[in-house]
C-alpha positions, 0 to 999 in steps of 0.5 A: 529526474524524479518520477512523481508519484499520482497513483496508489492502490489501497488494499484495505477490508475495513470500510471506516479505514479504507475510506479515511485512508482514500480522503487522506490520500485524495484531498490531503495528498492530492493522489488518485486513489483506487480502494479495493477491499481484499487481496482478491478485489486487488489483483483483479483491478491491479492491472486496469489501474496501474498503480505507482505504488501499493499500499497493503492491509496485513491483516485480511479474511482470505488473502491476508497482505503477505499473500497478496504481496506473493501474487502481485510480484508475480504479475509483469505489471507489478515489477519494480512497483513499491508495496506498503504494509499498514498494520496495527501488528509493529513489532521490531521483528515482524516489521523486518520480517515484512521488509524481508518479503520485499515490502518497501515500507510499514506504516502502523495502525492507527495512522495519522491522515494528515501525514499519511500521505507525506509517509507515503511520499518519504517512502517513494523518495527512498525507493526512488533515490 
């Protein structure tokens, strides 16, 4: 039985990103979305929200994804929870090198908001499978 994924947390510091990203979830997807707006913001709401799935800026002031990824795989509440990277940066060698850090996925900036979420979802089938 396939588990269906309802909940997404968005770890995002841009504002017009974070906000087309959650409408795109939200109304074309029909996710219930947390938006946090560092890596810091995220693991402090992490374990109130209980997301499915994380979707994870790479590039952030502070925490940058990577770093973010380290912390929340350290939290029991995060174990097994799939983290999408999103970021402008696709190179074939850093998308691999994000894959080796434990991301389940990268979607690349710009992304579209009427597939985004259909993304999202091929991802969690794959994880899921």
């Amino acid at each position: 039985m396939t588990v269906v994924l309802k909940r997404i947390m968005h770890i995002e510091d841009d504002p017009s990103i974070q906000e087309v990203a959650r409408v795109a979830l939200e109304v074309v997807g029909g996710f219930e979305v947390r938006s946090c707006d560092s890596g810091a913001d995220g693991l402090a709401t992490v374990d109130d929200f209980s997301p499915q799935l994380v979707l994870l800026d790479v590039m952030m002031p502070g925490m940058d994804g990577p770093q973010t990824l380290t912390e929340l795989r350290k939290l029991s509440c995060m174990q097994g929870v799939p983290i999408v990277f999103m970021t402008a940066k696709a190179q074939t060698q850093e998308v691999a090198a994000y894959r080796d850090l434990g991301a389940a996925g990268v979607i690349i900036k710009p992304f579209d908001p009427m597939t985004l979420s259909d993304q999202i979802r091929e991802i969690w089938e794959h994880k899921h499978a």
